[in-house]
C-alpha positions as CSV (number, residue, x, y, z in Angstrom):
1,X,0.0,0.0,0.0
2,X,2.9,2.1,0.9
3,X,4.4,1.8,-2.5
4,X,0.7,2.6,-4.2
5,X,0.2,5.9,-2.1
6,X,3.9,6.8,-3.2
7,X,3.4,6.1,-6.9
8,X,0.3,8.3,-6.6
9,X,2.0,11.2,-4.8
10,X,5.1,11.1,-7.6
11,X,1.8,11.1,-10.6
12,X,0.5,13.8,-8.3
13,X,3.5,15.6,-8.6
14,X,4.3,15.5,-12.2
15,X,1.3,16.0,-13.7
16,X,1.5,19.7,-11.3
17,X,5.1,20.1,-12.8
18,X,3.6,19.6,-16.5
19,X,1.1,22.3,-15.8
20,X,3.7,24.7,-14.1
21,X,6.1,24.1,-17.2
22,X,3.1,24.7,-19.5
23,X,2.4,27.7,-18.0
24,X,6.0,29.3,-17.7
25,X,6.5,29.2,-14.0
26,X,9.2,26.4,-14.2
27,X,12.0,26.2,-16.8
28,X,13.1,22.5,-18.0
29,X,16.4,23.8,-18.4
30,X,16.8,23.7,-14.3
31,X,14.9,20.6,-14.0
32,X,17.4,18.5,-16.6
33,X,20.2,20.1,-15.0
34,X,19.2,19.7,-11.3
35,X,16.7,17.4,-11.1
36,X,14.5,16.8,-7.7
37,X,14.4,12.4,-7.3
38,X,10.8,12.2,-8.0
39,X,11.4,13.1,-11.5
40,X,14.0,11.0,-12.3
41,X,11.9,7.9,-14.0
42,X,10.4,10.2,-15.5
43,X,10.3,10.6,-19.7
44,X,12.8,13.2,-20.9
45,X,10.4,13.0,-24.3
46,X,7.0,13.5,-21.5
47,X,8.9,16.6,-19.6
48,X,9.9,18.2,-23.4
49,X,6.3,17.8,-24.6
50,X,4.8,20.3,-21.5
51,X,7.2,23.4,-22.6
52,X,5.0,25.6,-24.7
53,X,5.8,25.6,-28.3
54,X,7.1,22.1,-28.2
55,X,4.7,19.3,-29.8
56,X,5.8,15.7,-31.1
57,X,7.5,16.6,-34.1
58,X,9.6,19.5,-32.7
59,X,10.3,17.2,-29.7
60,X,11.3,14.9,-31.8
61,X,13.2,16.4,-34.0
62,X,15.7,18.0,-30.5
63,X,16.4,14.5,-29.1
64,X,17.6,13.5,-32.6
65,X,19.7,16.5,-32.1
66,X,20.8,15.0,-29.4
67,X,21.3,11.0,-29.6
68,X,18.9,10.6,-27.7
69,X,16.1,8.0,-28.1
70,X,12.6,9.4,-26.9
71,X,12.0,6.6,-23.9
72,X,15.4,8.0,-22.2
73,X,14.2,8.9,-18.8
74,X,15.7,12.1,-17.1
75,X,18.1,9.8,-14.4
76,X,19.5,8.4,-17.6
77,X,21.0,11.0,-19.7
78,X,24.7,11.3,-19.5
79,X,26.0,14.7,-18.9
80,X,27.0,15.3,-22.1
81,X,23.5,14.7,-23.2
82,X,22.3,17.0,-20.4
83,X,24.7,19.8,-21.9
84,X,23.5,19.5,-25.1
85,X,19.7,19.2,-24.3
86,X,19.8,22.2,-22.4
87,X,21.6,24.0,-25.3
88,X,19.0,23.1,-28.0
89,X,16.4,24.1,-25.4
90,X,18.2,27.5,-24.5
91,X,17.5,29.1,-28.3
């Protein structure tokens, strides 16, 4: 039960996060560099999607930039993947 109520609270928590990023008050840039531990399974791909102005194809088209496949979750980018992310999504 303890593991269900946690899931819930980490669901809980992102989906807030995906409406604060949609509406400006967070920037992914610190969350990719400096990200809290309840994001970290999270879906770089997922967290990408919620900035304004970014939909599926531009999404798509930055992790290509990148190497990096769309199902990479936020714990497993590499810091040079991190760098480069947060460049692209600097411009």
């Amino acid at each position: 039960m303890r593991a269900l109520e946690r899931a819930n609270q980490i669901r809980t928590r992102r989906a807030q996060l995906k409406r604060d990023l949609k509406a400006g008050k967070v920037k992914i840039e610190a969350l990719l560099l400096d990200p809290p531990d309840w994001i970290a399974s999270a879906k770089v791909f997922d967290m990408i999607l919620a900035v304004p102005k970014y939909g599926r194809v531009k999404a798509n088209r930055v992790l290509n930039h990148c190497r990096i496949s769309p199902s990479k979750t936020i714990s497993g980018l590499s810091e040079r993947q991190r760098a480069e992310l947060v460049a692209m999504l600097r411009r």
